[in-house]
Each structure stands twice: as structure tokens, then as C-alpha cells.
C-alpha positions in Angstrom: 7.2 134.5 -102.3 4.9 134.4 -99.4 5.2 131.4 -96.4 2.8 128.6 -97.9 0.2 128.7 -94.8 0.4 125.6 -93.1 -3.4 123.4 -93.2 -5.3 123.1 -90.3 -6.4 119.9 -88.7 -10.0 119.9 -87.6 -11.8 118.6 -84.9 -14.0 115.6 -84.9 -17.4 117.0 -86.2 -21.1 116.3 -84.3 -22.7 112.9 -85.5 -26.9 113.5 -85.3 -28.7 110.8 -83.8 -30.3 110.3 -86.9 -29.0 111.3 -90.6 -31.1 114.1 -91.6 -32.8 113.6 -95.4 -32.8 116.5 -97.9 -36.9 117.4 -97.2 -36.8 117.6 -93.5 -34.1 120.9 -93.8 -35.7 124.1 -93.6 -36.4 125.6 -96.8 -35.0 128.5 -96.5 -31.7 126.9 -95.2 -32.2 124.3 -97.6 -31.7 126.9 -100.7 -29.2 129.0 -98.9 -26.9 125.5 -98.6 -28.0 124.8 -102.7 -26.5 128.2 -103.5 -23.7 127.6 -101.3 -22.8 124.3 -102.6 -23.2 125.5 -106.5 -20.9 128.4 -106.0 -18.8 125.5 -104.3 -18.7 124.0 -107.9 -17.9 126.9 -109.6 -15.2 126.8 -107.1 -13.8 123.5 -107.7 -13.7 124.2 -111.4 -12.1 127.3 -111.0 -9.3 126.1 -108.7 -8.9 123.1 -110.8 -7.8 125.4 -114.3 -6.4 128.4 -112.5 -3.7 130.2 -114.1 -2.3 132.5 -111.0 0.7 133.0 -110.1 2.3 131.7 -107.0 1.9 134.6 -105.0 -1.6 135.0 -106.0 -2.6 131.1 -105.5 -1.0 130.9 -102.0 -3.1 134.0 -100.7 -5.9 132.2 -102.4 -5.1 128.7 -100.0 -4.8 130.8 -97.2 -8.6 132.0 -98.2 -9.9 129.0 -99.1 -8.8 127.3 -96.0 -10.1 130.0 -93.6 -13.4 129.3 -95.1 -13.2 125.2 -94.7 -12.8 126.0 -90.8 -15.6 128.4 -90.4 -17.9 125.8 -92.7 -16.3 122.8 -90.3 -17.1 124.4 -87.0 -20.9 123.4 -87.6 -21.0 120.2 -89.8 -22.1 116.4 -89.6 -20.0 113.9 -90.5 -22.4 112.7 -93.6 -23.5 114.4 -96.9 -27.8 115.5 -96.5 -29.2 113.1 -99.2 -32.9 112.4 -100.5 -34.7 110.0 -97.8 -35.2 106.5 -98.9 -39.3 107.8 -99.7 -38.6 110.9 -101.6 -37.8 109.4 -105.4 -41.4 107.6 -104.6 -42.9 111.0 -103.9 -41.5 112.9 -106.7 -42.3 110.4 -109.1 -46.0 110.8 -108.1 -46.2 114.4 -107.8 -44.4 114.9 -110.8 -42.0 116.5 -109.4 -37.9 116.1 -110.2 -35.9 114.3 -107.9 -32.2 116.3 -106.7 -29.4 113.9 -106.7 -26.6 114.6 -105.5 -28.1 118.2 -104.4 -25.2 118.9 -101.5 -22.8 117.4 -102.1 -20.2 119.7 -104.2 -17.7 117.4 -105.2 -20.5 114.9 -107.2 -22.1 115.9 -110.5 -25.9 117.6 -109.5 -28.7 115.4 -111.4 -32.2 116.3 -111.2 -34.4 113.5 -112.3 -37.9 113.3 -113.9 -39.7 109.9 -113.5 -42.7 108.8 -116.2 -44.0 105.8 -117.4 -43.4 105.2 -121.4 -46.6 104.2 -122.1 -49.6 104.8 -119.2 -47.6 108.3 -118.3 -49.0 109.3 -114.7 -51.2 106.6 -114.8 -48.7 104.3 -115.2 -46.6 105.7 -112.6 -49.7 105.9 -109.9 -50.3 101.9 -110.4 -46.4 101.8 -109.9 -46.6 103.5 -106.6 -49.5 101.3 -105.6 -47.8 97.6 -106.0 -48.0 97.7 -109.8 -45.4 95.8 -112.2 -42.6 98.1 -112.8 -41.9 97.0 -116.1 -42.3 100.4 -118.2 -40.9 102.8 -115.5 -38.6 105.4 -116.8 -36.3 108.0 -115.9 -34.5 111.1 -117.4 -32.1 113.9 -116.8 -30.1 116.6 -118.8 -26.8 117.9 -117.7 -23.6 119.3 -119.0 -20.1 117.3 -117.2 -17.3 120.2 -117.4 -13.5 119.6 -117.2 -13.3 118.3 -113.9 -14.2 114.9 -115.2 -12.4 114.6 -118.5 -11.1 111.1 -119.8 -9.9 111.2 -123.1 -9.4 114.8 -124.6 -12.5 116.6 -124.2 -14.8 113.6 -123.7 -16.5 112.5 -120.1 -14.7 110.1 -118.2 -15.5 106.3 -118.8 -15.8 106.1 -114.9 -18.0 109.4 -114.6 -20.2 107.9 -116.9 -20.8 104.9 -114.9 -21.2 107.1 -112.1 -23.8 108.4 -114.2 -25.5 105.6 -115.1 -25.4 104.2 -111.4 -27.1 107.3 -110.2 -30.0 107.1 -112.7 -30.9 103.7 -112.7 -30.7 103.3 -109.1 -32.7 106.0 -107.8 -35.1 104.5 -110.7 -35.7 101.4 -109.0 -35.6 103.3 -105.5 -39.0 105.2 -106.7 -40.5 101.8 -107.2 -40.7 101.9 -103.8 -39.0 98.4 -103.5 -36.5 98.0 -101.1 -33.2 96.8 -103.5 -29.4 96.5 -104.1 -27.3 96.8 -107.0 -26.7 93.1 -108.5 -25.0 94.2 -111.8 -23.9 97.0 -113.4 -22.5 96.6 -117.0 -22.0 99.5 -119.9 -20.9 100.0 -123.3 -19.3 103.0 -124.7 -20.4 102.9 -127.9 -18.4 106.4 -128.9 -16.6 109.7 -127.0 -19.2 112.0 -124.9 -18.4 115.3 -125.2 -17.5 118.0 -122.5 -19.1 121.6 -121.7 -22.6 120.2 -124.1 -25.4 119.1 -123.1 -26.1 115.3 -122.7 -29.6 113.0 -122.0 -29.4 110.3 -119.3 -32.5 107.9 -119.7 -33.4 104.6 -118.4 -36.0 102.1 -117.8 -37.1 99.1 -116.1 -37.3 96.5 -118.9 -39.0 94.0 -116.5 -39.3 92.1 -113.0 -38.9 88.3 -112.5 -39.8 88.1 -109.0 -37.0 89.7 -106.9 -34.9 90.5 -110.0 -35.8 94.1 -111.5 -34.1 94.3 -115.0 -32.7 98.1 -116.0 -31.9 99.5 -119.0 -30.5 103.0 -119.6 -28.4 105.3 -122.0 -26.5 109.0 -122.2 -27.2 110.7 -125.7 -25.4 113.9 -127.3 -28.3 114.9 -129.3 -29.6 112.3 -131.6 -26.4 109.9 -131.5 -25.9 107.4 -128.1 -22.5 107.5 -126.7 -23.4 105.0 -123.5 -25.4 102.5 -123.1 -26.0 100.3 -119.5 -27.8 97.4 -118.2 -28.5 96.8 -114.7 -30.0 93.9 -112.4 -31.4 95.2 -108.9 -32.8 92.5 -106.5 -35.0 93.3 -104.4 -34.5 92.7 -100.2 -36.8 90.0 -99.0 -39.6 91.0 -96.5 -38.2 91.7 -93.3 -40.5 89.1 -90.8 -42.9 90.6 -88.6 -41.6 91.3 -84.2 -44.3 89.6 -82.5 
């Protein structure tokens, strides 16, 4: 059997003077990194339910390790995320929101934002200081084994994850400044790996500062999660004279 290599230690990394948001990379860097971190994914699964054999998996370390160096030579020390504008923007245009977009070790959401009765309408008057009572959010995606609970069902935890994700960038297309005050969920039965599943929430309703959230994962017609969430909103920051 081969000499396990031994893991390198890595420098401090650069910090930016400011963090850099997910629209203001290049776009053609920006899809070169999205196809870097997917095959990163495919990756993670893969090394997570290999069978090699020794031989073969510590060649493979040694591998896998040459390539965290070269990726670490030129890195910040924080994850490229949406800027605090862009759900607002998407949810205008239309367009679906990447969450967790670059960061390989999180589940990828992308998120399409609507209003359940006024539809575009409903979402403009939103975007313009309207009550964001009606304001909803959806994704699809499939969780694999890497976040398995009970045997073949999502973890409870991932779920919340889940949930957190939808509901929060939700509220953050408002364009209202908030933090989490709640988070509670029900599992109401198992959600199944490797199928696809529907994450959808709403706001149910605003009482001044408190924005009231309501949102589910579905495996076809049947509801396996369900979550409620209270977001308050920050309080005006006062004028510099």
C-alpha cells in the first residue's frame, strides 16, 4: 500500500475590501465557477459512496488535494453570494433567484418569486412599498444521499435548511431590511431521496415590523414539511446630519 500523502496546510487567503455579490463577477467567469462548482458536487457525492480500494482512494487524496492548493492559491476567505438587492430584482424581472449558486458544499436552489393572486402586478406594488401579504416563492429540487436522515428520506435538519433558505430570501425580495425571529416546522411524513420535491412559501401577512411566513416541501401531491416563520423587520436607520 502506497504512503497516505500527508495534507497540506494553506496560507491565509486575500480578504477583498469589499465582499463581492454574485452579479458583479464577470459572466463568463461567473459560469466557468457554476460549472466548476457543480462538477464539485458531483464530486462530493462521488467521494462520499466510493467503493475503491485503498490503493486506488489514496492516489485519489493525493489528487484531490493537489487540486484544493491550486484552487486555494487565488481565493477569498468568504463564499460569492446574491447582493442584499438581487432577490428584489429577480422577483421583478421575473427572473429566478440562485441560492446557494457557489458554494459546493450547500444544496443549489433556484427560486421563482409570484404573487398568488395579482401575479406581476402584485409583485410590482410589492417592489414599490406595497403590503406583502400574498408574496410567494417556489423551487424544485432533488436532495441526493449526502443528506440522508432516516433511510432514504431527507434529513430533518436539511429540511430546515430548506425551509430557512426559501422563506428568507422571500422576505429579502420584499425589499425590507429583516432578521429571522422564528423558525418552527412540522414533518408531517418521510421526504424522499434522489425524487423530485416542491419548496413553496408565502407571506401570510405583516403587522407592522412583524412579517408572518408560511411555507411547505411536497413529493408530488402529498406534503411532507410544513414551516412557519416570523421575520421582523430592522427599524429605520436615522438620517447623518
Amino acid at each position: 500500500m502506497m504512503e497516505r500523502p500527508a495534507r497540506p496546510t494553506f496560507g491565509r487567503m486575500s480578504t477583498p475590501l469589499m465582499r463581492q455579490t454574485l452579479e458583479e463577477i464577470d459572466p463568463q467567469r461567473r459560469d466557468s465557477h457554476l460549472a466548476l462548482v457543480a462538477a464539485l458536487r458531483e464530486l462530493n457525492l462521488a467521494g462520499a459512496t466510493t467503493e475503491m480500494d485503498a490503493d486506488q482512494l489514496d492516489r485519489t487524496t493525493a489528487e484531490v488535494i493537489e487540486l484544493t492548493r491550486l484552487l486555494a492559491q487565488d481565493a477569498s476567505r468568504r463564499v460569492v453570494r446574491p447582493g442584499m438587492l438581487e432577490p428584489l430584482a429577480c422577483a421583478v424581472a421575473g427572473a429566478p433567484l440562485p441560492v446557494n449558486a457557489l458554494n459546493p458544499s450547500m444544496i443549489g436552489v433556484d427560486v421563482l418569486f409570484d404573487h398568488e393572486t395579482l401575479g406581476a402586478a402584485g409583485v410590482t406594488a410589492i417592489a414599490e412599498g406595497g403590503d406583502p401579504t400574498g408574496f410567494t416563492a417556489r423551487a424544485e429540487l432533488t436532495v441526493n444521499a449526502l443528506n440522508e436522515g432516516p433511510r432514504d428520506s431527507v434529513h430533518g435538519g436539511t429540511s430546515a435548511f430548506l425551509m430557512d433558505c426559501l422563506l428568507g430570501v422571500l422576505v429579502q425580495a420584499t425589499g425590507i431590511p429583516c432578521v429571522t425571529g422564528t423558525l418552527d416546522l412540522r414533518y408531517l411524513r418521510r421526504t424522499p431521496l434522489d425524487e423530485p420535491v416542491t419548496l413553496s412559501a408565502r407571506i401570510s401577512s405583516r403587522d407592522g415590523r412583524k412579517i408572518y411566513t408560511e411555507g411547505e416541501i411536497s413529493h408530488g401531491d402529498l406534503r411532507t414539511v410544513e414551516a412557519r416563520g416570523l421575520f421582523i423587520a430592522l427599524p429605520e436607520q436615522p438620517t447623518r446630519p
